[in-house]
C-alpha positions in Angstrom: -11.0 17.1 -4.1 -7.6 17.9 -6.1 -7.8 17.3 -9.7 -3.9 15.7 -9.0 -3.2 12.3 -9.9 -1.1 9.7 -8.5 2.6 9.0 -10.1 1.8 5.4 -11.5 5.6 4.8 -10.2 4.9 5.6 -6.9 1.5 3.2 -6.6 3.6 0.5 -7.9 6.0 0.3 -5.0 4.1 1.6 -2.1 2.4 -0.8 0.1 0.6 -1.0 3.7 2.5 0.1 6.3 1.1 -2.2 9.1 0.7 -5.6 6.5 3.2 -4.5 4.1 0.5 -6.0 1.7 -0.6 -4.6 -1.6 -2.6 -1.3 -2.6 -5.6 -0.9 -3.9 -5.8 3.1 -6.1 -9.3 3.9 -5.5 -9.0 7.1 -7.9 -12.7 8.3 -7.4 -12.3 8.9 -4.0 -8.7 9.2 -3.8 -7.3 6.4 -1.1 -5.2 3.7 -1.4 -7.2 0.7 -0.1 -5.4 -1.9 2.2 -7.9 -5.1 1.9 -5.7 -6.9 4.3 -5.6 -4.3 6.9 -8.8 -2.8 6.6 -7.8 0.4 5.8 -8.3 3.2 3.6 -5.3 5.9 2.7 -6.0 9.6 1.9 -4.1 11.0 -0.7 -4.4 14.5 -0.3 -3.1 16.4 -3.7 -1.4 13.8 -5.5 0.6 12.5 -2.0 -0.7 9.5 -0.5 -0.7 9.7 3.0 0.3 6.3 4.4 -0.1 6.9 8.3 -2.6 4.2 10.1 -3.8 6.9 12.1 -5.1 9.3 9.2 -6.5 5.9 7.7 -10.6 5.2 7.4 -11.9 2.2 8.6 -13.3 -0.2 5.4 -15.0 -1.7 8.0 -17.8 1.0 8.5 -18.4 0.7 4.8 -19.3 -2.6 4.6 -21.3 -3.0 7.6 -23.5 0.3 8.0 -24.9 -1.1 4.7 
């Protein structure tokens, strides 16, 4: 993983692209989470990447446990 972080400006105005609901900055793992949609957004070296399809499932997560 990229030791780049996030501008705090740009997390503050970003949002889902399919809910336009709020973000979650999951900085260990380096997504944006999208509790209403589901999703989880890569940010690859300090850029999020906010395209559904490059999105993980959160659903995996909590039900492979």
């Amino acid at each position: 993983m990229s030791g780049r972080k996030v501008d705090p400006k740009i997390l503050e105005i970003l949002v889902c692209p399919l809910t336009k609901g709020p973000l979650d900055y999951d900085a260990e793992n380096q997504e944006l989470i999208s509790r209403q949609a589901g999703l989880a957004y890569p940010i690859h070296d300090g850029i999020p990447i906010m395209l559904p399809d490059e999105a993980r499932s959160l659903d995996n997560d909590k039900r492979s446990k």
